[in-house]
Backbone and ligand atoms as CSV (ligand in chain L), in Angstrom:
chain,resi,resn,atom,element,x,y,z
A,1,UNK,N,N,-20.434,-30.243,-0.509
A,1,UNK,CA,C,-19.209,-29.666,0.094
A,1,UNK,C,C,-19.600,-28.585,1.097
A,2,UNK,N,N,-18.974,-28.522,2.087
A,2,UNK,CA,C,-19.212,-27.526,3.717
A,2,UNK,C,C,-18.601,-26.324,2.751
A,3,UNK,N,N,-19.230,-25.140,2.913
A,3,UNK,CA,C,-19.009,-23.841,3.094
A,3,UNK,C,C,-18.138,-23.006,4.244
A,4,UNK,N,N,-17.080,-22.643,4.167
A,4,UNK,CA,C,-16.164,-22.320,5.331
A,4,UNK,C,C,-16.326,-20.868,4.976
A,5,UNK,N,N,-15.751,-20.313,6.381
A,5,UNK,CA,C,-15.527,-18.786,6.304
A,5,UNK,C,C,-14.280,-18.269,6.752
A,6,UNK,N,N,-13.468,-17.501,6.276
A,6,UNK,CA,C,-12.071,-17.498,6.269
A,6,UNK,C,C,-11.953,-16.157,7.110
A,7,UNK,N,N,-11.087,-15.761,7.693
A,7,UNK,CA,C,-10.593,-14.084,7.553
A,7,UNK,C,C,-9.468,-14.239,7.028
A,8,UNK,N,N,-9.374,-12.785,6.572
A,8,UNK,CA,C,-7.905,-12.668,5.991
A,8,UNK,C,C,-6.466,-11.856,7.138
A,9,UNK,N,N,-5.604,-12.550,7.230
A,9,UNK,CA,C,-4.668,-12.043,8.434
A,9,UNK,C,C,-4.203,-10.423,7.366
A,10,UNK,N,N,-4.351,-10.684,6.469
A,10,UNK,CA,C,-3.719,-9.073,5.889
A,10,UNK,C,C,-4.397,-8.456,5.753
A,11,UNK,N,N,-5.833,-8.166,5.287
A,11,UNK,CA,C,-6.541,-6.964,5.380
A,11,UNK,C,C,-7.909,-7.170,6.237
A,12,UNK,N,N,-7.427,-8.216,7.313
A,12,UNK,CA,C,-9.442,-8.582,7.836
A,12,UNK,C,C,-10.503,-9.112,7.135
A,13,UNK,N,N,-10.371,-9.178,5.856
A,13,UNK,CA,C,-11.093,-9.237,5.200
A,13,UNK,C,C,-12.023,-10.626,5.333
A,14,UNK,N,N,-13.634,-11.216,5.099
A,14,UNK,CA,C,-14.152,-12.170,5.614
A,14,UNK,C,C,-14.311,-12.506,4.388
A,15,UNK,N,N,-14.716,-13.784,3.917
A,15,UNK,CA,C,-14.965,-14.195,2.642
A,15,UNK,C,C,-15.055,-15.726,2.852
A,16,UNK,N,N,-16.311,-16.530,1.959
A,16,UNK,CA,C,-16.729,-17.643,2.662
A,16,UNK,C,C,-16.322,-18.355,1.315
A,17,UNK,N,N,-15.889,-19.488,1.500
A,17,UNK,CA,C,-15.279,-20.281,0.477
A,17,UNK,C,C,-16.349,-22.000,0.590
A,18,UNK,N,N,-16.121,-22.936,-1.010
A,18,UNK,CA,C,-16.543,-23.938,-0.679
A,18,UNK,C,C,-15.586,-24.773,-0.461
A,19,UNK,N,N,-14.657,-25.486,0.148
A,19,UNK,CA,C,-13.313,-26.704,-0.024
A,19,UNK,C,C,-14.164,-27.075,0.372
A,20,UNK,N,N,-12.835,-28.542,-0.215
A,20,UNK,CA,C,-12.352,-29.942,0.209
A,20,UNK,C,C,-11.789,-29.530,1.846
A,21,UNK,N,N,-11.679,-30.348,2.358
A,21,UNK,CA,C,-11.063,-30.187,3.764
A,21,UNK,C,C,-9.616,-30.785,3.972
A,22,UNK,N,N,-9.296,-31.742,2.528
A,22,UNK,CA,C,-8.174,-31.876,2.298
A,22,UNK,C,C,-7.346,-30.855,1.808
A,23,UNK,N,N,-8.409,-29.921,1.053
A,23,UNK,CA,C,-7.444,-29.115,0.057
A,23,UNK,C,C,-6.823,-28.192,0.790
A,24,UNK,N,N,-6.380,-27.225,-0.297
A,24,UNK,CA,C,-5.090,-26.260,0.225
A,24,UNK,C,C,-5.818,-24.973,0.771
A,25,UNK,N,N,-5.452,-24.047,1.747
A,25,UNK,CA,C,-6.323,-23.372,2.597
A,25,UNK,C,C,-6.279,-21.938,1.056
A,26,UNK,N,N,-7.448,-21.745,1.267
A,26,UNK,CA,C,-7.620,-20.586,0.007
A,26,UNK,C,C,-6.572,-18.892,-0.232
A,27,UNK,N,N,-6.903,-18.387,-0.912
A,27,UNK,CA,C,-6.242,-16.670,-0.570
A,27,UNK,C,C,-7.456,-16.334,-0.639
A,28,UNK,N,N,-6.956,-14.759,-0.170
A,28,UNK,CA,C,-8.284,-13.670,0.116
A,28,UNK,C,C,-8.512,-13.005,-1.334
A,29,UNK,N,N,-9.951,-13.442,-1.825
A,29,UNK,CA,C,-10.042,-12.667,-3.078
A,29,UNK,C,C,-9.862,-10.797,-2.652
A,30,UNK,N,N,-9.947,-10.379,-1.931
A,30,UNK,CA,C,-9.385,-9.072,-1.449
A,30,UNK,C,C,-8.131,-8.544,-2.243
A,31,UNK,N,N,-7.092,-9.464,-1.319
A,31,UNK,CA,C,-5.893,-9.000,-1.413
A,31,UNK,C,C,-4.814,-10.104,-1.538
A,32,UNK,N,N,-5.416,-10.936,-2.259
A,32,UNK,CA,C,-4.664,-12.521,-2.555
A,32,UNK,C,C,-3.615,-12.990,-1.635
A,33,UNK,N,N,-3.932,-12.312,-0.445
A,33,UNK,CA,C,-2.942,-12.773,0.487
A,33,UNK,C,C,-3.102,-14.523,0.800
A,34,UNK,N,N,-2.410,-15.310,1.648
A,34,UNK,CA,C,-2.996,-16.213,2.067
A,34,UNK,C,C,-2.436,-16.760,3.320
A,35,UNK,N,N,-2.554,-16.094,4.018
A,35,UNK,CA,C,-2.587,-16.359,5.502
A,35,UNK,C,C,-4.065,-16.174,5.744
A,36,UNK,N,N,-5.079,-16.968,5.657
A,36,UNK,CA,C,-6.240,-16.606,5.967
A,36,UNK,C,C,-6.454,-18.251,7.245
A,37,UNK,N,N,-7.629,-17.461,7.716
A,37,UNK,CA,C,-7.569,-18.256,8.731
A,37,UNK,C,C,-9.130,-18.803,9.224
A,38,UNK,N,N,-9.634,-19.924,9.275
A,38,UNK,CA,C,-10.845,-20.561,9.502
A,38,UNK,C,C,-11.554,-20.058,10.702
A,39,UNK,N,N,-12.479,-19.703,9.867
A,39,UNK,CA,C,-13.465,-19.418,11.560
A,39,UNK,C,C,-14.509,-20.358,11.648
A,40,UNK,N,N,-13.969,-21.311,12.009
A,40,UNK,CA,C,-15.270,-22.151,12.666
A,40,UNK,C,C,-14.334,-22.833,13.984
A,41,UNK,N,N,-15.860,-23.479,14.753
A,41,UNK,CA,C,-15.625,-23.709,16.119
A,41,UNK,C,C,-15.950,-22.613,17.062
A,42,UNK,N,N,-15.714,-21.809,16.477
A,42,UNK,CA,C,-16.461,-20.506,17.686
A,42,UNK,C,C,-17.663,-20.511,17.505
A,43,UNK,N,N,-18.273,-19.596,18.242
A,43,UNK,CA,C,-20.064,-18.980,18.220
A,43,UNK,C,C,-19.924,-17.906,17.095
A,44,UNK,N,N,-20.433,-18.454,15.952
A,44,UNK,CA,C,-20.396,-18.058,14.924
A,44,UNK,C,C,-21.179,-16.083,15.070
A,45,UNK,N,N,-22.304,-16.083,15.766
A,45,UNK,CA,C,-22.472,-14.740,15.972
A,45,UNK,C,C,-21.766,-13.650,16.579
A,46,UNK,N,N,-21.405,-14.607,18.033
A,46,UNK,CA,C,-20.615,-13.617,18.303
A,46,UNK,C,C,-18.899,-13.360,17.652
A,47,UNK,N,N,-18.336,-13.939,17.073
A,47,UNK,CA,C,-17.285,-13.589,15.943
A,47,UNK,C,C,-17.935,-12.886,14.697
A,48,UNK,N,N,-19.129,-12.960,14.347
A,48,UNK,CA,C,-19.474,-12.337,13.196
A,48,UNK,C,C,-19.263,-10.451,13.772
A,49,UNK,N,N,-19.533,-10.675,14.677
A,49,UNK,CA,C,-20.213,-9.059,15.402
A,49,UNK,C,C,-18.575,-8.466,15.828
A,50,UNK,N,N,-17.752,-9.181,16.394
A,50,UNK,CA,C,-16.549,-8.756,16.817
A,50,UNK,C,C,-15.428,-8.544,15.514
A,51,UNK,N,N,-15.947,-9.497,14.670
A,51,UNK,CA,C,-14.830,-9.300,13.389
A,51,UNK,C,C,-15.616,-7.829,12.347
A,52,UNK,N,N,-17.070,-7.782,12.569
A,52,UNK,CA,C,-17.616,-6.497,11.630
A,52,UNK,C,C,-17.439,-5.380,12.457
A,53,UNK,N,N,-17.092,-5.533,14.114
A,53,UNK,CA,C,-16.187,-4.401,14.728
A,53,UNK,C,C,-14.940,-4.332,13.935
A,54,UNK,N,N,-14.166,-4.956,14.242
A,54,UNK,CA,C,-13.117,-4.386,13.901
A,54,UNK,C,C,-12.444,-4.089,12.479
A,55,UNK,N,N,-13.795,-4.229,11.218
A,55,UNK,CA,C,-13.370,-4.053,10.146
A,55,UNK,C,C,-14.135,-2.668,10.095
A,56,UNK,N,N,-14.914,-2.137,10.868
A,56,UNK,CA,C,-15.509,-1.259,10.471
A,56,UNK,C,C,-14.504,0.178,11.424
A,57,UNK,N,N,-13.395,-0.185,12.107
A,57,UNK,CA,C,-12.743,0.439,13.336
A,57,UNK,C,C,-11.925,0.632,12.224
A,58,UNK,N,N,-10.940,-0.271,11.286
A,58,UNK,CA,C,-10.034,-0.136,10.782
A,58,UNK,C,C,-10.631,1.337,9.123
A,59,UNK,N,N,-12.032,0.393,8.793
A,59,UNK,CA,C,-12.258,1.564,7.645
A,59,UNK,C,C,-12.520,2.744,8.152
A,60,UNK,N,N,-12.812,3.184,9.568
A,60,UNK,CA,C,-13.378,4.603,9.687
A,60,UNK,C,C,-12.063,5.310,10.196
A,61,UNK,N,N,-11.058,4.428,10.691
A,61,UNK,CA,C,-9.642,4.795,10.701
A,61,UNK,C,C,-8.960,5.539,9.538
A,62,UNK,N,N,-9.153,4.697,8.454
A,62,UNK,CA,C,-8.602,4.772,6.957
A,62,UNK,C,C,-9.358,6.083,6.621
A,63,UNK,N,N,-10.814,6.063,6.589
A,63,UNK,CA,C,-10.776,7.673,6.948
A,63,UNK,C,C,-10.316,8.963,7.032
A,64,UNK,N,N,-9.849,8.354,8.437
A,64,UNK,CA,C,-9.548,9.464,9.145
A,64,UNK,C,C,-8.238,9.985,8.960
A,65,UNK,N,N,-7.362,8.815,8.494
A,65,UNK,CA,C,-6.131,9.048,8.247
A,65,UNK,C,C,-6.412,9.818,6.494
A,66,UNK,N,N,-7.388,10.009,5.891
A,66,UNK,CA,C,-7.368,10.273,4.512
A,66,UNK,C,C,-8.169,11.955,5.041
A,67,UNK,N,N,-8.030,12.150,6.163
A,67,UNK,CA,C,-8.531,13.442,6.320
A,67,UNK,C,C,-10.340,13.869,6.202
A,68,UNK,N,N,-10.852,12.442,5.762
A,68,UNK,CA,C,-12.457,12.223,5.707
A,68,UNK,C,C,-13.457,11.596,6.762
A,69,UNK,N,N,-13.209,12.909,7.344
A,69,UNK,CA,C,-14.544,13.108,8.956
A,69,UNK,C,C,-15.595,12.776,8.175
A,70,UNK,N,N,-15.921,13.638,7.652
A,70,UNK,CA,C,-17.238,13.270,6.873
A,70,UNK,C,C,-17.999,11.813,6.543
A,71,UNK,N,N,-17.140,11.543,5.748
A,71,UNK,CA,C,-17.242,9.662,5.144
A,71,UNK,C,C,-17.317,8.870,6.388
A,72,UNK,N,N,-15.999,8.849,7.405
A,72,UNK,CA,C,-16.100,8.659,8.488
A,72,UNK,C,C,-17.251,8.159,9.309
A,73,UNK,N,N,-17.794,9.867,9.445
A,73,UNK,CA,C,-18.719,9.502,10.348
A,73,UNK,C,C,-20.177,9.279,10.001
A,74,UNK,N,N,-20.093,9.034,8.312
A,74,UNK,CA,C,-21.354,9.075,7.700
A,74,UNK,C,C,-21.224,6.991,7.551
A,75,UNK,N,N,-20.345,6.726,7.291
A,75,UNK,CA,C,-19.585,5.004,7.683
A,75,UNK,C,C,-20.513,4.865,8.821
A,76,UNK,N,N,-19.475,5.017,9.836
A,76,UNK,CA,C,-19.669,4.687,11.508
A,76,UNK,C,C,-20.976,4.613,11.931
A,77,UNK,N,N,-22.007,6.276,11.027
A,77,UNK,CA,C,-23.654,5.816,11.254
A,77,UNK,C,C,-24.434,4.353,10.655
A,78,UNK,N,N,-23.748,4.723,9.574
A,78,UNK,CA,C,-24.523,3.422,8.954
A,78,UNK,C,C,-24.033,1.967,9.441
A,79,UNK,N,N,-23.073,1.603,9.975
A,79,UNK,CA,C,-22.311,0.291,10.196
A,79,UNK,C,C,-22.948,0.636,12.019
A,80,UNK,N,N,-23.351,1.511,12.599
A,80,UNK,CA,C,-23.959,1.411,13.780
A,80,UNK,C,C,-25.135,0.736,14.184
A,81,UNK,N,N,-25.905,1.098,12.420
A,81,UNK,CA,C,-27.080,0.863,12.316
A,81,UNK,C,C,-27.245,-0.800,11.654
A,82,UNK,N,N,-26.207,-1.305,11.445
A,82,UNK,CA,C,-26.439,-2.601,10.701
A,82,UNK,C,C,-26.021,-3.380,11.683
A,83,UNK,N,N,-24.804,-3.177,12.359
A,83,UNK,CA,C,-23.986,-4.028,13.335
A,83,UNK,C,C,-24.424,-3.945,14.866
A,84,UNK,N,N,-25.080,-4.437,15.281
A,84,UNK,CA,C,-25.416,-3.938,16.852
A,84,UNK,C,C,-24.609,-4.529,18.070
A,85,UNK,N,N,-23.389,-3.310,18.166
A,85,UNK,CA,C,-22.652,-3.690,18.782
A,85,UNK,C,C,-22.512,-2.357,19.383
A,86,UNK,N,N,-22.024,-2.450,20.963
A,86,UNK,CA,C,-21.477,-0.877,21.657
A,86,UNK,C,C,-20.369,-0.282,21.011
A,87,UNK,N,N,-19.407,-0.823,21.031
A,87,UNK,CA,C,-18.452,-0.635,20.204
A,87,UNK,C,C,-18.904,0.333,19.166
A,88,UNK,N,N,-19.598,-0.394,18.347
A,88,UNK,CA,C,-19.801,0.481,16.872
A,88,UNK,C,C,-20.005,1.845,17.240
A,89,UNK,N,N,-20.997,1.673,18.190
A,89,UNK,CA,C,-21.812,2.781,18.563
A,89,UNK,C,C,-21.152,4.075,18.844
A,90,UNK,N,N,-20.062,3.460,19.797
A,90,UNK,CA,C,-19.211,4.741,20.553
A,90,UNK,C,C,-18.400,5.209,19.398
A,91,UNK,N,N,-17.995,4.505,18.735
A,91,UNK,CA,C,-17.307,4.640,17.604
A,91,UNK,C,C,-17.752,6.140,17.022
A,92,UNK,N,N,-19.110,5.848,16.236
A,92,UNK,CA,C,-20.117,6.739,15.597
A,92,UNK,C,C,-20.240,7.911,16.393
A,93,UNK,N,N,-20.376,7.680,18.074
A,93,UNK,CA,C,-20.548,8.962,18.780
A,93,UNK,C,C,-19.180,9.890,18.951
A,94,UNK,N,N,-18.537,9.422,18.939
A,94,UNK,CA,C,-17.218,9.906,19.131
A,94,UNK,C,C,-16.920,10.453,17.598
A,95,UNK,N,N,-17.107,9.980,16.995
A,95,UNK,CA,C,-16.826,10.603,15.373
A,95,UNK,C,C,-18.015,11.961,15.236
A,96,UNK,N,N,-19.074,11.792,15.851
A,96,UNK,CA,C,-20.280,13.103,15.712
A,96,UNK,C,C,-19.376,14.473,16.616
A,97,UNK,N,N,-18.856,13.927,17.830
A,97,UNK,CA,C,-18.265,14.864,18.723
A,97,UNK,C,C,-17.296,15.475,18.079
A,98,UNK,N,N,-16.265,14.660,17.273
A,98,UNK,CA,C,-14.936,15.360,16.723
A,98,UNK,C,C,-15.592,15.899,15.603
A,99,UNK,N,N,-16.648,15.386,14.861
A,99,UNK,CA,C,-17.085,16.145,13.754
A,99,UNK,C,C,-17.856,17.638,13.952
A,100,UNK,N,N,-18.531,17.733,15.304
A,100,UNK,CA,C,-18.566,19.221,15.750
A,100,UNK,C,C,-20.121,18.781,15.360
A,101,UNK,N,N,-20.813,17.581,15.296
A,101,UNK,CA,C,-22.319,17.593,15.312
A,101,UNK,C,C,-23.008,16.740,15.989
L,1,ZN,ZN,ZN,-6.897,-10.052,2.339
């Protein structure tokens, strides 16, 4: 059986499943939503890199909205350092600037 990789439309969330291709499209063990949505057919790298942008935009958000610069921008370093993307990057720099380091 093919291994698929889903996102989740409610929390982003990525999670790789085994179906049938008949069967019924899965939920997100996340957040049991199930609007999830197949990622294949694209260039699997470059969606890997654009979807770990924007999950890592939304957690350093969540953050920020929780009042945690800190976590934040201690996140943003480490997901800079795994994900090599500009994006991430500016992300991380911009979080050092508002963090005053
Ligand atoms: Zn979800």
């Amino acid at each position: 059986m093919p291994l698929y990789e889903y996102e989740c439309a409610v929390c982003s969330g990525i999670f790789e499943v085994i179906l049938d291709l008949d069967g019924p499209s899965p939920s997100c063990p996340n957040c049991g939503g199930d609007e999830c949505r197949k990622l294949i057919g694209a260039p699997a790298v470059h969606i890997k890199a654009d979807q770990a942008t924007r999950r890592i935009e939304k957690r350093v958000k969540d953050y920020l909205l929780d009042g945690k610069v800190k976590d934040a921008v201690r996140f943003a370093d480490k997901a800079s350092s795994m994900v090599k993307s500009d994006k991430v990057k500016q992300i991380a720099d911009k979080l050092h600037q508002k963090s005053g380091k």
